[in-house]
PDB file of N, CA, C and O in Angstrom:
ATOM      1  N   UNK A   1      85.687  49.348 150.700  1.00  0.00           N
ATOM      2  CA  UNK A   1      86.137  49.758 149.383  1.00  0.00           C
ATOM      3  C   UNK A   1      86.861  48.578 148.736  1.00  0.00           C
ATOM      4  O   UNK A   1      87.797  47.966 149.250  1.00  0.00           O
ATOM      5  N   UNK A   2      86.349  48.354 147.630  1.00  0.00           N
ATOM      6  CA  UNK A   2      87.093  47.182 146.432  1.00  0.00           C
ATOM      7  C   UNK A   2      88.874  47.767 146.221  1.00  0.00           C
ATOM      8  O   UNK A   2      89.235  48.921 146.453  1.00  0.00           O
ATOM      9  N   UNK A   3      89.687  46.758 145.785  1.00  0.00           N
ATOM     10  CA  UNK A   3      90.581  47.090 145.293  1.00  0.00           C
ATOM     11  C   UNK A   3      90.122  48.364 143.776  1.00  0.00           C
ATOM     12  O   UNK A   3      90.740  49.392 143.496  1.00  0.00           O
ATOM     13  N   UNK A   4      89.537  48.099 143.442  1.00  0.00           N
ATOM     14  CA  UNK A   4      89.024  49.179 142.164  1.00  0.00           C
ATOM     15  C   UNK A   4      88.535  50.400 142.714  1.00  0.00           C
ATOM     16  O   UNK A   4      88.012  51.253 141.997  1.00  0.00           O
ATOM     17  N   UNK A   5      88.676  50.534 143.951  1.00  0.00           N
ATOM     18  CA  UNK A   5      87.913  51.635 144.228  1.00  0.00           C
ATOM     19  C   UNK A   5      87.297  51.871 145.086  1.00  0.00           C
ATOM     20  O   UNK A   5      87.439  51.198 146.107  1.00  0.00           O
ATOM     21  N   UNK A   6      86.290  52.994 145.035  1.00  0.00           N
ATOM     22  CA  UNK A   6      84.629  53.339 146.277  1.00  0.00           C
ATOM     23  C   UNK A   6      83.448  52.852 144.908  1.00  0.00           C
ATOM     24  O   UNK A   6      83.448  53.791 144.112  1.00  0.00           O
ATOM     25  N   UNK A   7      82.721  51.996 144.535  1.00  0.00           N
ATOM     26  CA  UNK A   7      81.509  52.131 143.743  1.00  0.00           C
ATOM     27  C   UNK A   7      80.827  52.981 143.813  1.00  0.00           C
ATOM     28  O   UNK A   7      80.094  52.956 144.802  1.00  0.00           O
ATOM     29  N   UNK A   8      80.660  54.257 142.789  1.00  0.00           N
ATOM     30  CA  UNK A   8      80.053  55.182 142.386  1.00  0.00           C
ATOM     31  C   UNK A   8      78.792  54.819 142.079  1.00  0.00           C
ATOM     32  O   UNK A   8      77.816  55.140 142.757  1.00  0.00           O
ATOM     33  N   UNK A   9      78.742  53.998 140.841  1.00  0.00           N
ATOM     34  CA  UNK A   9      77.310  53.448 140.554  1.00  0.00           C
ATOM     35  C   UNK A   9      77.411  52.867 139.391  1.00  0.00           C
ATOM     36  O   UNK A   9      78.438  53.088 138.750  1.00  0.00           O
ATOM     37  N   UNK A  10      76.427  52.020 138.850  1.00  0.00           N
ATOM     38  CA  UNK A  10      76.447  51.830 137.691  1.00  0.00           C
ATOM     39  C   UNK A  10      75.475  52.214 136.461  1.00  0.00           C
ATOM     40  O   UNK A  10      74.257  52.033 136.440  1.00  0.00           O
ATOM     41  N   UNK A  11      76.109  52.670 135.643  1.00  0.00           N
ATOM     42  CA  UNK A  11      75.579  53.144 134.392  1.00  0.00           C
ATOM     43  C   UNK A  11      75.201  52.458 133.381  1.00  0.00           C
ATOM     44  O   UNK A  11      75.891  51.446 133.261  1.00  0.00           O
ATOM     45  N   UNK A  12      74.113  52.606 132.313  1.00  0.00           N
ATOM     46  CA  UNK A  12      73.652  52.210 130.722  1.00  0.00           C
ATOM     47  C   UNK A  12      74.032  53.398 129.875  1.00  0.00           C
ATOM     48  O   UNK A  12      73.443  54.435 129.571  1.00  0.00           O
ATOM     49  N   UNK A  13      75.274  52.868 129.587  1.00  0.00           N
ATOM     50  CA  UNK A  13      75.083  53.938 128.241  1.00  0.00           C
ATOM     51  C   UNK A  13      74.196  54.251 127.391  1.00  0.00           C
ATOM     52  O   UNK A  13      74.212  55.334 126.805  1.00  0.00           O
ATOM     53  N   UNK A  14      73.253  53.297 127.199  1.00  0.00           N
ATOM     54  CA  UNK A  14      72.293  53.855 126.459  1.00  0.00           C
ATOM     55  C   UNK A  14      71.337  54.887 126.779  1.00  0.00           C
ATOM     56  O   UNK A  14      70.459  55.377 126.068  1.00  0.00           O
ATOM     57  N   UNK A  15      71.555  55.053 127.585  1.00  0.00           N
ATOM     58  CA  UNK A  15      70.813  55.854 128.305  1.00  0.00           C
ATOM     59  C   UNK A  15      71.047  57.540 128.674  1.00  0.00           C
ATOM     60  O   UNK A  15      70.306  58.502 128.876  1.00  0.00           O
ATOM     61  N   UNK A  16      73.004  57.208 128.621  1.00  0.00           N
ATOM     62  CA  UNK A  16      73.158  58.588 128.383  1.00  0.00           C
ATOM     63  C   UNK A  16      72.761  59.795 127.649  1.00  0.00           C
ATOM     64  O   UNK A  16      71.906  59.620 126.782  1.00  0.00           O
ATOM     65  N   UNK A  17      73.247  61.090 127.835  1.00  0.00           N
ATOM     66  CA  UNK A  17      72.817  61.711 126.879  1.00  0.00           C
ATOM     67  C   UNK A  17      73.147  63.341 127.248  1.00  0.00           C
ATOM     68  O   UNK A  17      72.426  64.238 127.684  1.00  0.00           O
ATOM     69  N   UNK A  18      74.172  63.305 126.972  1.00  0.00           N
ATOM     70  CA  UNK A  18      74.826  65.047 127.195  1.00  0.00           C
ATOM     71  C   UNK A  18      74.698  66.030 126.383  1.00  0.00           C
ATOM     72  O   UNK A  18      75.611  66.836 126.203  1.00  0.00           O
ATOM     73  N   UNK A  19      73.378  66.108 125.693  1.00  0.00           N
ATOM     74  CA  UNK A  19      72.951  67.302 125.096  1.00  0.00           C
ATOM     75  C   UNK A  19      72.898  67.067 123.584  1.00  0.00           C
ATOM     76  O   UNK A  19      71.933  67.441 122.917  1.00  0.00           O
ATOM     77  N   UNK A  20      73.939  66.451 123.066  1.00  0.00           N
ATOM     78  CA  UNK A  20      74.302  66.784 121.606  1.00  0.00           C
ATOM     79  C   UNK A  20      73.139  65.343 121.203  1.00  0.00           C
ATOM     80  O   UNK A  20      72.813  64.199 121.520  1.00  0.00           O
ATOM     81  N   UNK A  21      72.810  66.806 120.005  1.00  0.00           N
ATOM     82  CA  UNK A  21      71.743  65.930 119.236  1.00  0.00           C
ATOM     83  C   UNK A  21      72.587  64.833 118.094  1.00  0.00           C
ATOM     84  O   UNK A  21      73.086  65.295 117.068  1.00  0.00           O
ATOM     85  N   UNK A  22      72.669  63.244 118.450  1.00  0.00           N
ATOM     86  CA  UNK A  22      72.944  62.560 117.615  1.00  0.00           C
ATOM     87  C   UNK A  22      72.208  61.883 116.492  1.00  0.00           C
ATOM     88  O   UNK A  22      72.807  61.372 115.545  1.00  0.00           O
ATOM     89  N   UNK A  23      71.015  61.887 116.602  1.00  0.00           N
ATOM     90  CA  UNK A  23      69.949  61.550 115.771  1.00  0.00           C
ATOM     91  C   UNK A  23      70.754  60.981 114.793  1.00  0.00           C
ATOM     92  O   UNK A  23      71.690  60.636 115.515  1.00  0.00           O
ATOM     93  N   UNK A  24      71.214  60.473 113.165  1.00  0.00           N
ATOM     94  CA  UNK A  24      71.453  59.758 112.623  1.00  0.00           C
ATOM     95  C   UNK A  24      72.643  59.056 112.914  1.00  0.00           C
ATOM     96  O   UNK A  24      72.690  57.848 112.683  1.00  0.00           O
ATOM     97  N   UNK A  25      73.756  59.747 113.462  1.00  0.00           N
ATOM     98  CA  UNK A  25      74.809  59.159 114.028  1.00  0.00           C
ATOM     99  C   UNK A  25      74.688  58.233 114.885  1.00  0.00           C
ATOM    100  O   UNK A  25      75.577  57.382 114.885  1.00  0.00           O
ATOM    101  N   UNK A  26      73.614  58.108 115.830  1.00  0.00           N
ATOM    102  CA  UNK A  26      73.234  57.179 116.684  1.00  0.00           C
ATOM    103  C   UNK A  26      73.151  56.036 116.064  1.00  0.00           C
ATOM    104  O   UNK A  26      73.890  55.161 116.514  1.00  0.00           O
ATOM    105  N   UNK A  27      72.299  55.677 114.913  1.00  0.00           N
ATOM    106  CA  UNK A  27      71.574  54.626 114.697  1.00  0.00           C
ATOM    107  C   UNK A  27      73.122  53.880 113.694  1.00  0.00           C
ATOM    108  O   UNK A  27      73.380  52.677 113.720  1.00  0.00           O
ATOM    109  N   UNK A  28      73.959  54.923 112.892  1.00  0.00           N
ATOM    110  CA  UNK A  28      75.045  54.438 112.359  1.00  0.00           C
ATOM    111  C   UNK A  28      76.183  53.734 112.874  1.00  0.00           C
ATOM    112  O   UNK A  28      76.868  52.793 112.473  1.00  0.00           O
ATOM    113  N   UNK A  29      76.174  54.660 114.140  1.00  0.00           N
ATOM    114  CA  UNK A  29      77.309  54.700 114.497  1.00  0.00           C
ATOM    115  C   UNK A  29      77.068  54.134 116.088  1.00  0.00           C
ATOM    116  O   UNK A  29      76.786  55.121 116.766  1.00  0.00           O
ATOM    117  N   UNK A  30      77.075  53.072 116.814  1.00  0.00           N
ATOM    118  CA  UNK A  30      76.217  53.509 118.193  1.00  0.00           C
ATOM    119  C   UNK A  30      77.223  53.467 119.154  1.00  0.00           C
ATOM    120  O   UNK A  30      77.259  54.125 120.193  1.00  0.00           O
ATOM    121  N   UNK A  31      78.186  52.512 118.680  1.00  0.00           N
ATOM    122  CA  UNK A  31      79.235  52.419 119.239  1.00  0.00           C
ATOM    123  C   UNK A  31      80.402  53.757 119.807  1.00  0.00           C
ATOM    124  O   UNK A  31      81.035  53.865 120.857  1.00  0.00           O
ATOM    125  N   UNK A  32      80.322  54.605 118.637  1.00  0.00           N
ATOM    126  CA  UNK A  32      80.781  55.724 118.775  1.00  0.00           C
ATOM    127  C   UNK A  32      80.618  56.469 119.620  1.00  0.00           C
ATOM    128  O   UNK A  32      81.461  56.887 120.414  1.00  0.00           O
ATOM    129  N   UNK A  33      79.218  56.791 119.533  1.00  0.00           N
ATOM    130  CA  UNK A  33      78.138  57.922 120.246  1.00  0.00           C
ATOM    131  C   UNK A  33      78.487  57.389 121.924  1.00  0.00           C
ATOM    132  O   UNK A  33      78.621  58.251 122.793  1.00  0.00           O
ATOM    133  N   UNK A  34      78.621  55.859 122.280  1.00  0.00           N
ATOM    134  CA  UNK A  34      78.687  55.358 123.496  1.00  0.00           C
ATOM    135  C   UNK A  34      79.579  55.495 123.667  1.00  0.00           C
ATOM    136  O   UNK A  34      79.676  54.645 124.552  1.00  0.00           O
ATOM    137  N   UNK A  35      80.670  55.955 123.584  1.00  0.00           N
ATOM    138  CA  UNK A  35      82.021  55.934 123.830  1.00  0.00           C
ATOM    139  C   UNK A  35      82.034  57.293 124.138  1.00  0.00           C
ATOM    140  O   UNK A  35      82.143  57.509 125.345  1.00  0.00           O
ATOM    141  N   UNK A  36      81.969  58.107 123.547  1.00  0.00           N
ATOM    142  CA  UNK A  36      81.632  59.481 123.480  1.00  0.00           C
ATOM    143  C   UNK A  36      80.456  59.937 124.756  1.00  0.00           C
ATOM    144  O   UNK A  36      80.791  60.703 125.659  1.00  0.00           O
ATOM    145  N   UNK A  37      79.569  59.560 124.699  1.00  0.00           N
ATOM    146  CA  UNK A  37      79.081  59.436 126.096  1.00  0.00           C
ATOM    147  C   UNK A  37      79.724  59.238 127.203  1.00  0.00           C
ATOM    148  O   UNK A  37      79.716  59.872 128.258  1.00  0.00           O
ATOM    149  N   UNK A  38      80.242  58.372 126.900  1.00  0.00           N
ATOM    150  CA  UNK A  38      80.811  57.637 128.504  1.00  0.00           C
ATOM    151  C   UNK A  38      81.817  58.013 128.266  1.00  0.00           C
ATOM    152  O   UNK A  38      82.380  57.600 129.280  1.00  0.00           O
ATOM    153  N   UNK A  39      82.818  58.652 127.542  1.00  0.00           N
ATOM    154  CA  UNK A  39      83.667  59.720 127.796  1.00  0.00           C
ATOM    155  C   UNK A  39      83.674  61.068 128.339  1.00  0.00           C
ATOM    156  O   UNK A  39      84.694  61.649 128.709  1.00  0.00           O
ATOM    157  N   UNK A  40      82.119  61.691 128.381  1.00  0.00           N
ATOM    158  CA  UNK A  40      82.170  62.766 128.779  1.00  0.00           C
ATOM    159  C   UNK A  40      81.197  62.642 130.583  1.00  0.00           C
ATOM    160  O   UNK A  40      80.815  63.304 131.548  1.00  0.00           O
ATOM    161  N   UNK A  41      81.237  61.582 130.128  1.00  0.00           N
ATOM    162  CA  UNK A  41      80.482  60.884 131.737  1.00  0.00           C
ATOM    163  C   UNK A  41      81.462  60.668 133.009  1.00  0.00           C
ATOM    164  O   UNK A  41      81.185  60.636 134.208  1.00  0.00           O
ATOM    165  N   UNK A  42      82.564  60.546 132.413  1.00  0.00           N
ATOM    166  CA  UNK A  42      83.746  59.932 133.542  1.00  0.00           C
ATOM    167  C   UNK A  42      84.573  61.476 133.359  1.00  0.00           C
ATOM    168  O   UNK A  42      85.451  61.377 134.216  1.00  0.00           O
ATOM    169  N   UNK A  43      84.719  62.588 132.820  1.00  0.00           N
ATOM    170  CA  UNK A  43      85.649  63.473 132.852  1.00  0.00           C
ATOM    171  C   UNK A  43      84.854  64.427 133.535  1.00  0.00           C
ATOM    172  O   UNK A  43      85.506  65.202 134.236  1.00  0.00           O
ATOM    173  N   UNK A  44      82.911  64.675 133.519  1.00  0.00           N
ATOM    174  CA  UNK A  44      82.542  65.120 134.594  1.00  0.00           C
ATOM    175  C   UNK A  44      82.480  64.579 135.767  1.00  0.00           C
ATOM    176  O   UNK A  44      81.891  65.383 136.489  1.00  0.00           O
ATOM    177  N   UNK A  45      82.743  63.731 136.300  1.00  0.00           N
ATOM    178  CA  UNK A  45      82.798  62.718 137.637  1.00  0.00           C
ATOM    179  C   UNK A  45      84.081  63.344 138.054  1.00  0.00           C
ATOM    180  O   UNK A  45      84.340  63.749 139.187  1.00  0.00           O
ATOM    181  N   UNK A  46      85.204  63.393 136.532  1.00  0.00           N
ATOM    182  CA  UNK A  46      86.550  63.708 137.940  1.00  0.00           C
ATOM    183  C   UNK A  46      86.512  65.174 137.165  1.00  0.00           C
ATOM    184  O   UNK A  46      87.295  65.016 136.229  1.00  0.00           O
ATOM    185  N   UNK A  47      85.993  66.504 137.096  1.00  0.00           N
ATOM    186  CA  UNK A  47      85.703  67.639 136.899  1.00  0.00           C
ATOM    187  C   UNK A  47      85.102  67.688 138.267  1.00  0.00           C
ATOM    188  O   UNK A  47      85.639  68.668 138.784  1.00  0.00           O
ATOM    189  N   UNK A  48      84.212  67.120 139.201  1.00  0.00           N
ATOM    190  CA  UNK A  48      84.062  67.486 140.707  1.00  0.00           C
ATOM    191  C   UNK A  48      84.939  67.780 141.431  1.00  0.00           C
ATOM    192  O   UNK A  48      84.945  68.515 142.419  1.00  0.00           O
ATOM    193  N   UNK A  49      85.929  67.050 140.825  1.00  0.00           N
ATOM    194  CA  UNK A  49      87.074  66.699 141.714  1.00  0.00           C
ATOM    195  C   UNK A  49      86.926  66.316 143.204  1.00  0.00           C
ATOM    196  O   UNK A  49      87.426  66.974 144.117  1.00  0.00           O
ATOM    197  N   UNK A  50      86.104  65.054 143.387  1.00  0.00           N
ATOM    198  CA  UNK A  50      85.392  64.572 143.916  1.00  0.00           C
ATOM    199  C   UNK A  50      86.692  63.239 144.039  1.00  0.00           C
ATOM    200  O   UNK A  50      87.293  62.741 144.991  1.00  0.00           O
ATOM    201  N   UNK A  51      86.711  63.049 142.740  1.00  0.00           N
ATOM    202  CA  UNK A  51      87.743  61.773 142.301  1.00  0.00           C
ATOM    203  C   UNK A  51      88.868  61.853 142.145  1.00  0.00           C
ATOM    204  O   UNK A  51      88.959  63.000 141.710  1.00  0.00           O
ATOM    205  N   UNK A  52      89.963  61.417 142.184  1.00  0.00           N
ATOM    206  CA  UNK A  52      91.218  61.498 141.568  1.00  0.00           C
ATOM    207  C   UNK A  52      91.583  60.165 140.564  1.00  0.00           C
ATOM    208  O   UNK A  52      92.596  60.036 139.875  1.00  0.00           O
ATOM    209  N   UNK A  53      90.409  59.189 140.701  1.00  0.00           N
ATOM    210  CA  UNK A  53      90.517  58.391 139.449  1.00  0.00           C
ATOM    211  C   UNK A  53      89.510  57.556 139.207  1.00  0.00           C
ATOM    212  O   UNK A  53      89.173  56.806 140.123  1.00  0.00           O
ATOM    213  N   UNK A  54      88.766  57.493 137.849  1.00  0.00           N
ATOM    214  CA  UNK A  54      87.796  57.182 137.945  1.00  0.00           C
ATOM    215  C   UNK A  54      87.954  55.551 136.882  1.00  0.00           C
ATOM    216  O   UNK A  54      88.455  55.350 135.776  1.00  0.00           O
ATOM    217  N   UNK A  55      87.377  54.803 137.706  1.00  0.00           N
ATOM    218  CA  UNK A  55      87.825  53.520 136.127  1.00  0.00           C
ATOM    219  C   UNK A  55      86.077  52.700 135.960  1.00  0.00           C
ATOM    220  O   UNK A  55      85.407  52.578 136.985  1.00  0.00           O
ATOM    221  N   UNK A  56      85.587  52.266 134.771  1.00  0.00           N
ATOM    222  CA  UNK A  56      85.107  51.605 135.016  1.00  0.00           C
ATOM    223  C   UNK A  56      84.868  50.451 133.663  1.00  0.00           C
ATOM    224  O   UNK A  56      85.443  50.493 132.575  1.00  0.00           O
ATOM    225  N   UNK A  57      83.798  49.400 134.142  1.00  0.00           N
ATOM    226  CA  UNK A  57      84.324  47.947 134.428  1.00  0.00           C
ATOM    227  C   UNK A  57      83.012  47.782 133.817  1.00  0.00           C
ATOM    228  O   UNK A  57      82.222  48.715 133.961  1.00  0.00           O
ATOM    229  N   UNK A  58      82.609  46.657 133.098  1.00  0.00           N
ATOM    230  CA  UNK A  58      81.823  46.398 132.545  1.00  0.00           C
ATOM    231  C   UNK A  58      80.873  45.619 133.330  1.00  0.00           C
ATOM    232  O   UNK A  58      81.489  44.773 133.978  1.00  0.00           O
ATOM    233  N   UNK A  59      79.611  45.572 133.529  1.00  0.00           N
ATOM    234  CA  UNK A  59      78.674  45.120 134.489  1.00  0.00           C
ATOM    235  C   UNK A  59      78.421  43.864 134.164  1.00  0.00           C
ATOM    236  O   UNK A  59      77.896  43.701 133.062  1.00  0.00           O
ATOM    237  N   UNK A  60      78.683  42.757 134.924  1.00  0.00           N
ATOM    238  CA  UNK A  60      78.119  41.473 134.872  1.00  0.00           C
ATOM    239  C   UNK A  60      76.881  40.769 135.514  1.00  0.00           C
ATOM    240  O   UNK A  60      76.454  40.726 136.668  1.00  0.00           O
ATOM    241  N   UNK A  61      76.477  40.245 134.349  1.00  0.00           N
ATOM    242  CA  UNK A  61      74.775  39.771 134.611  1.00  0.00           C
ATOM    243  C   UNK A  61      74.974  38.843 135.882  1.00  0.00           C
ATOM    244  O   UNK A  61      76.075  38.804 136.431  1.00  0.00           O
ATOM    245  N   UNK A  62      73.842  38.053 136.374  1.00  0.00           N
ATOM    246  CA  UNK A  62      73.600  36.827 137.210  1.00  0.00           C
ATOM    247  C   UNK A  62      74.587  35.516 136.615  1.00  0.00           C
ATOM    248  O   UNK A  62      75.071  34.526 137.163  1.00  0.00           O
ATOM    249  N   UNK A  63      74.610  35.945 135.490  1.00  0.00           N
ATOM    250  CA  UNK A  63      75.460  34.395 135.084  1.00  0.00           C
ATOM    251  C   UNK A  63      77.008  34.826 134.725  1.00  0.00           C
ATOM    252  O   UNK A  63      77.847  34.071 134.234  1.00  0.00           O
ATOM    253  N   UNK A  64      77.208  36.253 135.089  1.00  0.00           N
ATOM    254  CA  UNK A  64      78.743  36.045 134.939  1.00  0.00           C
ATOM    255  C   UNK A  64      79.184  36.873 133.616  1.00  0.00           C
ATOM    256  O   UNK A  64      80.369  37.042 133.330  1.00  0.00           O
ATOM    257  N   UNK A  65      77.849  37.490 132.651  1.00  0.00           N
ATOM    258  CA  UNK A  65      78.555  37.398 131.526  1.00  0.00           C
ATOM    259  C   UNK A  65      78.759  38.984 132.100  1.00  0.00           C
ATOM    260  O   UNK A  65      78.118  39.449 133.042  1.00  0.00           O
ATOM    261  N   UNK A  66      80.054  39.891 131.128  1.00  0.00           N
ATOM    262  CA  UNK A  66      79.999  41.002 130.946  1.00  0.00           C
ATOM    263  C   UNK A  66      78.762  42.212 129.837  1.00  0.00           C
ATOM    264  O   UNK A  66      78.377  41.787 128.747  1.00  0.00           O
ATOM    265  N   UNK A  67      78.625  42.641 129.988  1.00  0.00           N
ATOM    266  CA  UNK A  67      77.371  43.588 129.237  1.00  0.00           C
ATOM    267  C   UNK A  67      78.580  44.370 128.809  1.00  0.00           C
ATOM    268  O   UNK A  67      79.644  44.697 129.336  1.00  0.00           O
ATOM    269  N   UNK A  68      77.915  44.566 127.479  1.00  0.00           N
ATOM    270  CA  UNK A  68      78.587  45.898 126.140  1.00  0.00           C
ATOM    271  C   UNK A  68      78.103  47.292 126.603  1.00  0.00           C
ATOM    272  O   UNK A  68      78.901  48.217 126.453  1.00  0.00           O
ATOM    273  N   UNK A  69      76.921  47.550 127.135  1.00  0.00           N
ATOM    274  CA  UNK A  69      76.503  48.532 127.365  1.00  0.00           C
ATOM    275  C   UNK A  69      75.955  49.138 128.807  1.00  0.00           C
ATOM    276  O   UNK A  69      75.426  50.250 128.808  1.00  0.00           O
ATOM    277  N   UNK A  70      76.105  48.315 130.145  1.00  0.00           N
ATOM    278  CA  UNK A  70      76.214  48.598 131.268  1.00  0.00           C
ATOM    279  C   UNK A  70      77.567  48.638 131.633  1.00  0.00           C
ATOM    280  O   UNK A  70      78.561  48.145 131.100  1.00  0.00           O
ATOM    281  N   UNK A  71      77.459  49.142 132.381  1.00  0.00           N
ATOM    282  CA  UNK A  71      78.910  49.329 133.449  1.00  0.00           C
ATOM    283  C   UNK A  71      78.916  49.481 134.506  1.00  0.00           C
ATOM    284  O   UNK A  71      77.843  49.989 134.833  1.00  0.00           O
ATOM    285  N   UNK A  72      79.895  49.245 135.767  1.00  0.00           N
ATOM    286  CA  UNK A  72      80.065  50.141 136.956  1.00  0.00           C
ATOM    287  C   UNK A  72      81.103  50.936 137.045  1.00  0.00           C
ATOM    288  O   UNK A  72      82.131  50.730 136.399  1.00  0.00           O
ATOM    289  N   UNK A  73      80.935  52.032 137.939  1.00  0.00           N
ATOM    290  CA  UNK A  73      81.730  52.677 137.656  1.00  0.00           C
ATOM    291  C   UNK A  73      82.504  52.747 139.260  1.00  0.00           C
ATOM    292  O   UNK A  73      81.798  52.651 140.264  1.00  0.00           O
ATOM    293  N   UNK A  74      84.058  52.927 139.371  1.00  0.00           N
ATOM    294  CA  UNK A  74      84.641  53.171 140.641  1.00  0.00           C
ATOM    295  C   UNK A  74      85.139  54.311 140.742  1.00  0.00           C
ATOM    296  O   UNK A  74      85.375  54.785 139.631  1.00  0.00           O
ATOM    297  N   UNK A  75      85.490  55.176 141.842  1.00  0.00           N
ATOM    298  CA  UNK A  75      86.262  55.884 141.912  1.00  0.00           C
ATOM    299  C   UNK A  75      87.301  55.672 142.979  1.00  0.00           C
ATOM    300  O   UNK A  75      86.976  54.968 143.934  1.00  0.00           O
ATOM    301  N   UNK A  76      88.604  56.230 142.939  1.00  0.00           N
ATOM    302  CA  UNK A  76      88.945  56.783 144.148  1.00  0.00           C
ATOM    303  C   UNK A  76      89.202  58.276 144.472  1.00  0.00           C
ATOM    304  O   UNK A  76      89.903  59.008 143.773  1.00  0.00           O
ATOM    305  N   UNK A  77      88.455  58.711 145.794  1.00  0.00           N
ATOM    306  CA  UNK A  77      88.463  59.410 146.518  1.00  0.00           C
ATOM    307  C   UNK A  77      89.937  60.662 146.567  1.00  0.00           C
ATOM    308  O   UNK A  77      91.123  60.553 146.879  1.00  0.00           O
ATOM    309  N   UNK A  78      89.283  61.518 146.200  1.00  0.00           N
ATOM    310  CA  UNK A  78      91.234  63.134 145.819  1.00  0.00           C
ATOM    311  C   UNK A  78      91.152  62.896 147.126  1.00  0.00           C
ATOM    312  O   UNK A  78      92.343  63.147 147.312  1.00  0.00           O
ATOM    313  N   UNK A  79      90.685  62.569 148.419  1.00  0.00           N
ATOM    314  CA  UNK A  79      91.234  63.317 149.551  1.00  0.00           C
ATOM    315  C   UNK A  79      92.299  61.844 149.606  1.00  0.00           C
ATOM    316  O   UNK A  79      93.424  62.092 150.041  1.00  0.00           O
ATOM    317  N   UNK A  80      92.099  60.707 149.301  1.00  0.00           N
ATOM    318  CA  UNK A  80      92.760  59.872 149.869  1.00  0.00           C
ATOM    319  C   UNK A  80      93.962  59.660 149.174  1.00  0.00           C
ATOM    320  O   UNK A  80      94.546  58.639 149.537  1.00  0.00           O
ATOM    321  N   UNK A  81      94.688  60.512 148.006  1.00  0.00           N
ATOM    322  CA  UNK A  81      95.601  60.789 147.491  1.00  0.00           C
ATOM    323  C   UNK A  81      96.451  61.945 148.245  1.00  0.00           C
ATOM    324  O   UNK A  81      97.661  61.777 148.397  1.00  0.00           O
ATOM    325  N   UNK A  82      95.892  62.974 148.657  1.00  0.00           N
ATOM    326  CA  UNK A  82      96.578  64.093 149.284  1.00  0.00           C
ATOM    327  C   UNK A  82      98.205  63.780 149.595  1.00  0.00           C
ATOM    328  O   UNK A  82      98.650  62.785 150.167  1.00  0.00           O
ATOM    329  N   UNK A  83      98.849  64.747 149.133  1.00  0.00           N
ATOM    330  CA  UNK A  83     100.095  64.532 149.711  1.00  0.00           C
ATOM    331  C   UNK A  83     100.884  63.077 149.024  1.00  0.00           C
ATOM    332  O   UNK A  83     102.041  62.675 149.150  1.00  0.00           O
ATOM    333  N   UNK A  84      99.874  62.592 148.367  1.00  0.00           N
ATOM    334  CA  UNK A  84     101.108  61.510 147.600  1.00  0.00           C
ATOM    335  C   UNK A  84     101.157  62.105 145.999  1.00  0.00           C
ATOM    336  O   UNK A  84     100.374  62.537 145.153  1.00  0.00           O
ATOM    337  N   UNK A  85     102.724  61.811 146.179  1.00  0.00           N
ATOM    338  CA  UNK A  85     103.524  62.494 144.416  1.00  0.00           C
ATOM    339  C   UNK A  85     103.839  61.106 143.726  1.00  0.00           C
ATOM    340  O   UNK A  85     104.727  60.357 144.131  1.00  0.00           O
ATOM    341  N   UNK A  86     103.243  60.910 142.934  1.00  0.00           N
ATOM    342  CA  UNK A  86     104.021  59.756 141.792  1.00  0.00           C
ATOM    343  C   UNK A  86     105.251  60.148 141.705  1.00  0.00           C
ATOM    344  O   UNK A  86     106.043  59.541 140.983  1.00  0.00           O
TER     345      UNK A  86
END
């Protein structure tokens, strides 16, 4: 496990797609719609409750650069919190 985490996987937002028909908003707005995606992408991940924290990190190509629209995603593990109180 990374300091960031267990690697879940990595995602294209573009690719998402949780039902809601965005059709013109998409093409206006895309930025939005991806955010919004990948907002409701990481609150079902820790809705398993599978996670107790989910972060993720923007995916870097072969040469290093970061991508706008890939990501990886980490979690850490609710059992490995148990019993600790902030």
């Amino acid at each position: 496990m990374s300091e960031q985490g267990e690697l879940i996987g990595t995602v294209d937002v573009w690719e998402l797609s949780s039902g809601i028909r965005w059709m013109i908003t998409r093409l206006v707005s895309r930025h939005f719609v991806e955010e919004v995606e990948l907002g409701r992408y990481v609150r079902g991940l820790l809705a398993t409750r599978r996670w107790s924290v989910v972060k993720v990190v923007p995916h870097r190509n072969e040469q290093g650069v970061p991508s706008t629209h890939v990501f990886d995603v980490y979690g850490v593990p609710a059992e490995s919190n148990a019993g600790v109180r902030p």
